[in-house]
C-alpha positions as CSV (number, residue, x, y, z in Angstrom):
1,X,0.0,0.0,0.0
2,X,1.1,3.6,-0.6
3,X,1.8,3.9,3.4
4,X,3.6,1.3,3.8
5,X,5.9,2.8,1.1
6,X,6.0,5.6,2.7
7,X,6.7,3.9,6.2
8,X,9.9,2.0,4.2
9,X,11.4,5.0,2.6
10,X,11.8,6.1,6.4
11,X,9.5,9.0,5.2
12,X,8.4,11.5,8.2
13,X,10.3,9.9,10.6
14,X,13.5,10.3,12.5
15,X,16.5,7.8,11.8
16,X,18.9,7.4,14.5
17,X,21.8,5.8,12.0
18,X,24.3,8.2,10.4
19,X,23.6,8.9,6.8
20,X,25.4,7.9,4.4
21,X,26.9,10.2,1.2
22,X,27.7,8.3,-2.3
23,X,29.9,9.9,-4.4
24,X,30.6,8.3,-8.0
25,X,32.8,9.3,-10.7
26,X,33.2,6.8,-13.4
27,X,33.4,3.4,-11.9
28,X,34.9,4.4,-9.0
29,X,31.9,4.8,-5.9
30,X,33.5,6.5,-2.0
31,X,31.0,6.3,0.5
32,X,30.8,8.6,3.7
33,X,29.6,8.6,6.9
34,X,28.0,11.9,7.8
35,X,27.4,11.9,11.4
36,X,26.1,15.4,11.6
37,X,22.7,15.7,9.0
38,X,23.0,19.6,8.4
39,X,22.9,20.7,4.9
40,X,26.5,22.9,5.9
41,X,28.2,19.0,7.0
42,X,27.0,17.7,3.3
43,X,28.2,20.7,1.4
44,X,31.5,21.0,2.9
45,X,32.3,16.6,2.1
46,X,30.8,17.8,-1.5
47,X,33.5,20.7,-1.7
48,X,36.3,18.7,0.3
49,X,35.6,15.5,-2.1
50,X,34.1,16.9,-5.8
51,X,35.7,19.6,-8.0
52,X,34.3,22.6,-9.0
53,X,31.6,22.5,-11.5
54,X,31.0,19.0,-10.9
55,X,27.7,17.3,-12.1
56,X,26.0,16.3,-9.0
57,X,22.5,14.4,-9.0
58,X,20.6,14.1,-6.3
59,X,17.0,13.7,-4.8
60,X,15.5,16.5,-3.7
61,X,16.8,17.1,0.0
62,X,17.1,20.6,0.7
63,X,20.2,20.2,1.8
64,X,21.6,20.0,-1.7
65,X,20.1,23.1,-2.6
66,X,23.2,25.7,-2.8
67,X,25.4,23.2,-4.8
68,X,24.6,25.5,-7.9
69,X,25.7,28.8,-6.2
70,X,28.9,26.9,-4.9
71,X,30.2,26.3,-8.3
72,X,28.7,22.8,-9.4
73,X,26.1,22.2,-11.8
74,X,23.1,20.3,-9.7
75,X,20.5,18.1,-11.1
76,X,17.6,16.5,-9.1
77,X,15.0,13.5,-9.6
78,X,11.9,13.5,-7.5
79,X,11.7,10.2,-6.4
80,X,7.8,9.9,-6.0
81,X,7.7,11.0,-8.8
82,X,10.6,9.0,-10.9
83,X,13.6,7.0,-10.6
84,X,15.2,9.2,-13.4
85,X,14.1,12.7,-14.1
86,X,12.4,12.3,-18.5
87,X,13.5,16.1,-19.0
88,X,17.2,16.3,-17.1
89,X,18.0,12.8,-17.5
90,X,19.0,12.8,-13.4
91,X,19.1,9.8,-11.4
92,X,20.9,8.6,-8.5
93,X,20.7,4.9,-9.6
94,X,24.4,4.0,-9.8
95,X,24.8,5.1,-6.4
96,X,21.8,3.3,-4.4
């Protein structure tokens, strides 16, 4: 049913695990524990980790949502919606 989808994508609810960041580049995929879940603790591992004017897909987390003004070009993919965006082309496949 649609809320148990919701209830499994861990929607509205708090998660007590660190989050995890992806980060691929060709065939190569890092993977980073981000203890603290502020969108400042994501964008500095994106600028530490990615060069400038990297493409970076994403969902739609608004902690993503300065990675244009900090020099990268940012793509996103609702996920309710689809798995990969029919106009930008975004997903976040290769990483899940």
């Amino acid at each position: 049913s649609d809320a148990e989808q919701r209830s499994n994508r861990n929607h509205g609810r708090r998660i007590d695990r660190p989050w995890v960041l992806g980060l691929k580049q060709g065939s190569d995929c890092r993977y980073i524990c981000v203890e603290r879940r502020g969108g400042n603790s994501l964008i500095l591992i994106i600028e530490r980790e990615c060069e400038k004017s990297s493409l970076i897909h994403s969902d739609e987390c608004p902690a993503y949502n300065n990675l244009n003004a900090i020099g990268h070009h940012h793509l996103t993919v609702n996920h309710q919606r689809h798995y990969v965006d029919p106009v930008t082309g975004a997903h976040t496949q290769a990483i899940e």
